[in-house]
Structures are given as structure tokens and as C-alpha cells.
C-alpha positions as CSV (number, residue, x, y, z in Angstrom):
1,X,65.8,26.1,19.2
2,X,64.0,28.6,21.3
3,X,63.8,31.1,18.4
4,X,62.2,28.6,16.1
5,X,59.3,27.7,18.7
6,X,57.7,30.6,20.8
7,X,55.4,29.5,23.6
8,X,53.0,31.9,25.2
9,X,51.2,30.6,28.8
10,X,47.4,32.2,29.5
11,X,46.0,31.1,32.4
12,X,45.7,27.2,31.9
13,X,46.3,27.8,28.2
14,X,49.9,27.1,26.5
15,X,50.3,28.5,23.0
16,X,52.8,27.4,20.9
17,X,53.7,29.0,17.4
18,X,55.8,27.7,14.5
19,X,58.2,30.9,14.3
20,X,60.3,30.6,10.3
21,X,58.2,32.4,8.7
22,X,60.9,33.0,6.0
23,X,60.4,29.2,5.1
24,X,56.7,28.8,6.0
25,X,57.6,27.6,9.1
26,X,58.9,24.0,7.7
27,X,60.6,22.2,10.1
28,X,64.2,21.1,10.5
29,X,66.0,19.3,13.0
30,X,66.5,21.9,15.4
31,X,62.1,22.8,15.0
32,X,61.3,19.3,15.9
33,X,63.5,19.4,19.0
34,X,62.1,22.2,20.3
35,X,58.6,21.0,19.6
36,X,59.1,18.2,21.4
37,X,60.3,20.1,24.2
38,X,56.9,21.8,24.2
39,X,55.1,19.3,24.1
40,X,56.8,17.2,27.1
41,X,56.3,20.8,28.5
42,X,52.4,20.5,27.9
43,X,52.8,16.8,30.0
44,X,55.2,17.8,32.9
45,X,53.2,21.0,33.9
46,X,49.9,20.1,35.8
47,X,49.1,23.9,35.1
48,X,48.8,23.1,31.8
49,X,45.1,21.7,30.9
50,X,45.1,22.6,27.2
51,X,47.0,23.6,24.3
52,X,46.9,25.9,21.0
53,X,49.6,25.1,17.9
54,X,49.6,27.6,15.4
55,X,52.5,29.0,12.7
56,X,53.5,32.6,12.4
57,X,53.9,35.0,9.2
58,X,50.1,33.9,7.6
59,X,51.3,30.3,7.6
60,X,50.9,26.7,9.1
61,X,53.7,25.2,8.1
62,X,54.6,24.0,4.9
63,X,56.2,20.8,6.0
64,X,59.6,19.0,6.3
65,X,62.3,21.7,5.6
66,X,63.6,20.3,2.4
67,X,66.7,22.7,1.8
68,X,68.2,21.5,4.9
69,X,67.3,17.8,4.4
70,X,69.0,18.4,1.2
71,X,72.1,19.9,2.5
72,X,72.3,17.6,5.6
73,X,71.4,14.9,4.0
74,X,68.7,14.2,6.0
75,X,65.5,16.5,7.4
76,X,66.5,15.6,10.9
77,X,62.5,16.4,11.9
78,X,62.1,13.7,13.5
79,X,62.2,13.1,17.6
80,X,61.7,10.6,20.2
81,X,57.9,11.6,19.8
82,X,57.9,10.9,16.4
83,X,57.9,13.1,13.3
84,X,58.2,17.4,13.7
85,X,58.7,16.7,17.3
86,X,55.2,15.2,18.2
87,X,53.2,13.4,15.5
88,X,53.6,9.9,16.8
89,X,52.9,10.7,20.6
90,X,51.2,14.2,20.9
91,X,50.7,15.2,24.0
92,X,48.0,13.9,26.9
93,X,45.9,17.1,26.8
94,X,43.4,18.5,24.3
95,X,45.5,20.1,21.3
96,X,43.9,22.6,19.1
97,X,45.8,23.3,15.8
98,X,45.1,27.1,14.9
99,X,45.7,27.1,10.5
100,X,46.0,30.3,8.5
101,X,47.7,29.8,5.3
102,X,49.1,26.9,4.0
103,X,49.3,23.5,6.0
104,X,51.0,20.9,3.3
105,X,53.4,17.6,3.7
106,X,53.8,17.6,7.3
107,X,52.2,21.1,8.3
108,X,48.8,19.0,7.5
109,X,50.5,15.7,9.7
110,X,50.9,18.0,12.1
111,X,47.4,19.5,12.3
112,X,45.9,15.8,11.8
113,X,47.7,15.3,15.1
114,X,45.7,17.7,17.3
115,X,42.3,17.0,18.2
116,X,40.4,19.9,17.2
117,X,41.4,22.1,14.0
118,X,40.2,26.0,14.0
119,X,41.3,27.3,10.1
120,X,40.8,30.4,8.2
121,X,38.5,30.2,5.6
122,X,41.1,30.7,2.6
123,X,43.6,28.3,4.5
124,X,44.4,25.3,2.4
125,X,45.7,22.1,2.9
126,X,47.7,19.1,1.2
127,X,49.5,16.0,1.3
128,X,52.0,16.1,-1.5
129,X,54.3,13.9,-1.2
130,X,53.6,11.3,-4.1
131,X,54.1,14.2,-6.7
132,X,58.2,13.9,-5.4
133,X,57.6,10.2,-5.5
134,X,58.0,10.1,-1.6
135,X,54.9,9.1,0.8
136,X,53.5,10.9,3.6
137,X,54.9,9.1,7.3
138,X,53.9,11.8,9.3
139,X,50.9,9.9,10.5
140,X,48.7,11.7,8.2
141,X,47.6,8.2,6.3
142,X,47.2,6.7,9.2
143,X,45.0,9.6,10.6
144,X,43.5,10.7,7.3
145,X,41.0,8.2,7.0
146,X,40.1,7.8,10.5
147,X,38.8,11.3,10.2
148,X,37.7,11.7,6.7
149,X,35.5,9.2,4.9
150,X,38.0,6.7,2.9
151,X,37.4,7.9,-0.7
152,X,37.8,11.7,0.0
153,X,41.6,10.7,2.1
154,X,42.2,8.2,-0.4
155,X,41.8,11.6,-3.1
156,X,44.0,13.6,-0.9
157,X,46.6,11.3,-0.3
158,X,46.8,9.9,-4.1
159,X,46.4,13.3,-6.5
160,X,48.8,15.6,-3.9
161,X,46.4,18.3,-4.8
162,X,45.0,21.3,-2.3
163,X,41.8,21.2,-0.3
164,X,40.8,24.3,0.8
165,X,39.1,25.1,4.5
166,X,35.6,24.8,3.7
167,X,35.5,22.0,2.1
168,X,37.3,19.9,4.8
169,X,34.7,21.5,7.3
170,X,31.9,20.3,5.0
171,X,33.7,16.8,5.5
172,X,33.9,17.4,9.4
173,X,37.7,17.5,9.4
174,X,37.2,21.2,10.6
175,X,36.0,22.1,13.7
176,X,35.3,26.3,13.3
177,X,36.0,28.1,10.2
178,X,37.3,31.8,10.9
179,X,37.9,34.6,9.0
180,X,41.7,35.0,7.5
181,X,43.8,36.3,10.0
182,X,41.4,35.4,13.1
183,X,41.9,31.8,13.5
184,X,44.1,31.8,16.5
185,X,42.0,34.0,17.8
186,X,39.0,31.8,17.1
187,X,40.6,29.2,18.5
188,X,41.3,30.5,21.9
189,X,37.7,30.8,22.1
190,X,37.0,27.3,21.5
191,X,39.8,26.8,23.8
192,X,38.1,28.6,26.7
193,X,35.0,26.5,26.2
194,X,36.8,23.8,26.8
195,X,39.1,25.0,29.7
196,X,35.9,26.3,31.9
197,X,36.1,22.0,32.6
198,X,37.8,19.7,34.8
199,X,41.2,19.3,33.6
200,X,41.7,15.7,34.8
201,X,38.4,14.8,33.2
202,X,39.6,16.3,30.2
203,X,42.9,14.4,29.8
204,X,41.0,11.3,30.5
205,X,38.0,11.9,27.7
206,X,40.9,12.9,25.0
207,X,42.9,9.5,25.9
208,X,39.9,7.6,25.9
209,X,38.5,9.8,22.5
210,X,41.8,9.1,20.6
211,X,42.2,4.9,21.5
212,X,38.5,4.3,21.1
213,X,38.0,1.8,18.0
214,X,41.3,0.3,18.5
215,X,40.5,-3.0,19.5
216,X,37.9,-5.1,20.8
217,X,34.4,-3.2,22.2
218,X,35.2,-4.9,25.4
219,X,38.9,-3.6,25.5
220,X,38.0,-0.7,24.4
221,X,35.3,-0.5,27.7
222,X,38.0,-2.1,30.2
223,X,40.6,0.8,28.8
224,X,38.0,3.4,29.3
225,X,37.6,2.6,32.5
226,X,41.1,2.7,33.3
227,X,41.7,6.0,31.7
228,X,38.8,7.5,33.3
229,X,40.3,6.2,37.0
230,X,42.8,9.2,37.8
231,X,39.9,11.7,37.1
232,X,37.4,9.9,39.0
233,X,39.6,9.9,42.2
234,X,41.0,13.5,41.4
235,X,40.7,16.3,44.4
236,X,39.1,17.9,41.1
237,X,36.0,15.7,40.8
238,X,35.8,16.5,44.7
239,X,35.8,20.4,43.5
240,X,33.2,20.3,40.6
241,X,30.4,18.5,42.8
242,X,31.7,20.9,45.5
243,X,30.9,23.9,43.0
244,X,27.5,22.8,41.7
245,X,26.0,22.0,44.9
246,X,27.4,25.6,46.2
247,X,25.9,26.7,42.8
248,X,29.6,28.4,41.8
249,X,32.0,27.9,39.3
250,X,34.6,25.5,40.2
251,X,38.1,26.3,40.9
252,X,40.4,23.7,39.0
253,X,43.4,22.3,40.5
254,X,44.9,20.0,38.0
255,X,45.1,17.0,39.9
């Protein structure tokens, strides 16, 4: 499992990288496990304030690993977090998906998961399930058109057909655009933008970020308020008006 997910710690900053690039990185039983082990990495570790997923050999990931869910019967990609080790329940910290290359079937589920998306500008992506007559349960029509207007998921989800990088930044889908071969590099940029701020506060805007809309506006408000608690008592919140009244940069703690 190990060898099929690397992970690289910076700092504050975990990267994790898809590592079959003799398959496109598509993932099979053993991948998802040892995503999901990352990811409950990502949760466990209060060092950890942030995250980067990205594939190796010029690739995303091109999905479910269909050879071996034709020879075992099953793709066995799917975990106690939900599809390719993490779809259902990413993890409680900002994830930035890093995309050179293709991202199709569940290599786009998986992106959809994160929260922000940093791709290459020739990277394309695709849900293509309904040309094998199967559909996409990878969360990505559950995500798609929270993210994309209706008509333009509804198009990438019914034709099966590639949408390249640009144009899903044109819809907003993207966050940065980079040139091929620079997007993890581009996203490690975006990632130290957002690591310069108070981790605690960070975990509780994504939470309250990916729930909002999900109910009520007064749930939503009482569940915002909730989230934001642990950050609002946090020694960190002490730290950061600590470090603007003494006019320095703050010194993050994690709790």
C-alpha cells in the first residue's frame, strides 16, 4: 500500500501523490486503503493544517482500476471513507487537488472532493461512465452541480465527453490554471497563502464552507456557530490577536 501512495510532509503541508503511473494512477483496492490512511493521517496529526493530492507520471488519475475489478470481480476502491479511500468523508482540513493530465471516472470524483483544484492548462477532465452503461457514485453527481451551473454538469455527466482546464476555470470549477507540468508547484503556492492562517480557524471555515446550503438558513447559522466554537476558544485565536497587536506574524500551534 505504501508504494501505491507516497506522502511528503513540508512544514504544516502534507502532500500526497497517486504513485501507478503505469495505469494512470487508477485505483484498486489496495490505493484506496492507503488513501484512506492518509487521509485519517491529515485528521489525527494537529501538525497537519492543510493538504495537497496530486498523481504522478503526468497524470491525475484515470479512475477505478478496471483490470483488477475485472479480475477480482470487484474494484475493491472503496473504504470506510467512501469511494478511492476518501470521497464520501474527505478529510477536516483544506484539500487542494494538484491535476496534470487526465482526471476521468473517479480521478475527477476525486478532485470534486477537495476544496480547491490547481490544473494544468492542457489537463482534461471527464465523467464517463454512462458510455460503459454504468453511473458515476463517486460523489461526482452529487458534487458536480453544486459547483457547476446545472446544465453544464448535467452535459458532463450525460455525453461522458472531455472538458479541458480552461474551460472549467471559465465555469469557476478551477481555482488557478498553471502551466503543464507546474501545477503542483502552483498549488503549493496557493497552499502557502492559505497556511500563513490560523489552522483551527481554517478547519472550522472549510466545515462550515462545505455544510453551508444544506438545510434550513437558521440551521445552517446554529451549525456555523458550532463549528466555529473550537477555533474561537483555541490557544491559536489567543496567538493571532497576540501577533497583530505585537505587529508580528503569528506562530501557529494547531490547537
Amino acid at each position: 500500500m505504501e508504494d501505491s501512495v507516497r506522502t511528503e510532509q513540508q512544514g504544516h503541508l502534507l502532500v500526497i501523490t497517486i504513485d501507478r503511473p503505469e495505469v494512470r494512477n487508477a485505483m484498486d483496492g489496495p490505493t484506496a486503503a492507503a488513501m484512506h490512511a492518509a487521509m485519517d493521517r491529515i485528521d489525527a496529526d494537529p501538525g497537519i493544517f492543510a493538504a495537497i493530492l496530486t498523481g504522478a507520471g503526468g497524470n491525475f488519475s484515470a479512475g477505478a482500476d478496471l483490470k483488477a475489478a475485472a479480475r477480482d470481480g470487484h474494484s475493491g476502491a472503496v473504504t470506510a471513507r467512501g469511494p478511492f479511500g476518501f470521497c464520501m468523508r474527505p478529510p477536516a482540513k483544506p484539500l487542494i487537488a494538484a491535476v496534470e493530465g487526465v482526471a476521468v471516472g473517479g480521478g475527477f470524483e476525486m478532485v470534486l472532493a477537495c476544496d480547491l483544484i490547481v490544473a494544468a492548462s492542457d489537463a482534461r477532465f471527464a465523467l464517463p461512465e454512462v458510455k460503459r452503461n454504468l453511473v458515476a457514485l463517486g460523489g461526482g453527481l452529487l458534487r458536480l452541480p453544486r459547483r457547476l451551473p446545472h446544465c453544464v454538469a448535467a452535459e458532463i455527466a450525460l455525453t461522458g465527453g472531455m472538458i479541458g482546464a480552461e474551460a472549467l476555470q471559465r465555469w469557476g470549477l478551477v481555482n488557478r490554471l498553471a502551466a503543464p507540468g507546474e501545477a503542483l508547484a502552483t498549488a503549493r503556492r496557493l497552499a502557502a497563502d492559505i497556511l500563513a492562517n490560523g489552522p483551527t480557524a481554517l478547519a472550522a471555515t472549510i466545515a462550515i464552507l462545505r455544510q453551508a446550503g444544506g438545510g434550513t438558513e437558521e440551521a445552517d447559522w446554529a451549525r456555523a456557530r458550532d463549528q466555529a466554537r473550537p477555533a474561537l476558544t483555541a490557544a491559536d485565536r489567543t496567538e493571532g490577536l497576540r501577533a497583530f497587536i505585537e505587529k508580528r506574524p503569528p506562530r501557529w500551534l494547531g490547537c
